[in-house]
C-alpha positions, 0 to 999 in steps of 0.5 A: 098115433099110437098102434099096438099089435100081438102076434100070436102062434107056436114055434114053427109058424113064423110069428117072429118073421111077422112081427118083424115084416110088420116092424119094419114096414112101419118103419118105412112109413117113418114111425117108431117101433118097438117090438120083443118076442118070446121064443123059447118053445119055438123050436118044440112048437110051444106058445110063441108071441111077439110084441109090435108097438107103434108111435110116439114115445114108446119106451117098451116094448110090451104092450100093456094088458087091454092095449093092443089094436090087433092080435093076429092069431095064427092059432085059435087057442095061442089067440085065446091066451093072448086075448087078455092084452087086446082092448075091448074095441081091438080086431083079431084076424085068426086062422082056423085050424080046426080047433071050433072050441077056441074058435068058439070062444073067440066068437062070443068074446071078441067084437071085431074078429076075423077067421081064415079059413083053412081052405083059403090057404089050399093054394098056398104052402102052410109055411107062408101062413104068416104072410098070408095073414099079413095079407088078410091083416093089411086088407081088413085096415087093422094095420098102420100102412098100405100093402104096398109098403109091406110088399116092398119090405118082403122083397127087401127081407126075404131070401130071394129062393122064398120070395115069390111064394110069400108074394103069392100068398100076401096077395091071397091074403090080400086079394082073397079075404073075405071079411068078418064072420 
């Protein structure tokens, strides 16, 4: 089994927290992982992306163009140009921020997409979007385990002060996904 996923967003949403909620919760079901994230426009809200790949001999960490499963896009336009690394049958979940030219795109070049839309989010802090997405990832089947498992790994890594909001809103993600547009 081999799984490669993107993560793709701007500095600020919490992309490298995704990659790693995702890495170590693959972990936990005892597969290998390799991950790497670019973050040097993080703090200025430039483009940040991180790698996760699953499996068996894996020996980088960087997924090769046309080799990701999923891309979980927490921004339509950083999902744009993370798309020349997904393959041709490979899901993208993305959140709309209101960008439709992006969203546009993304609809008429990706078979298998699945948009979140912003009012799914009302209840919930725009600082757990990550998590969220998760949430909605894990529900739509695109990642290698349950949603039990990433729980218990939110529980184990996150600071306790943020734990709750974060539950609250992987299981948004999870419970309130609605399906493919």
């Amino acid at each position: 089994m081999t799984f490669n996923c993107m993560i793709a967003g701007v500095g600020g949403q919490g992309t490298v927290l995704a990659s790693k909620l995702i890495a170590a919760a693959a972990i936990k079901k005892g597969f290998d992982v390799r991950t790497t994230e670019t973050i040097g426009m993080a703090q200025r809200g430039g483009s940040v992306f991180g790698h996760v790949r699953v499996g068996e001999n894996i020996f980088s960490p960087i997924i090769p163009l046309g080799g990701a499963d999923a891309l979980i896009g927490f921004e339509p336009a950083e999902t744009v140009r993370q798309l020349p690394f997904l393959r041709k049958e490979g899901s993208v979940i993305v959140y709309n921020s209101g960008n439709m030219d992006m969203l546009q795109y993304l609809k008429e070049n990706v078979q298998k997409l699945t948009v979140i839309e912003a009012r799914r989010m009302t209840a919930h802090s725009v600082k757990t979007l990550n998590v969220f997405l998760l949430g909605a990832a894990v529900q739509s089947g695109i990642l290698p385990f349950d949603a039990e498992t990433l729980k218990q790994v939110l529980t184990e890594m996150l600071p306790e002060r943020f734990l709750e909001m974060n539950i609250k809103a992987f299981e948004g993600g999870l419970y309130g996904h609605t399906g493919s547009d």
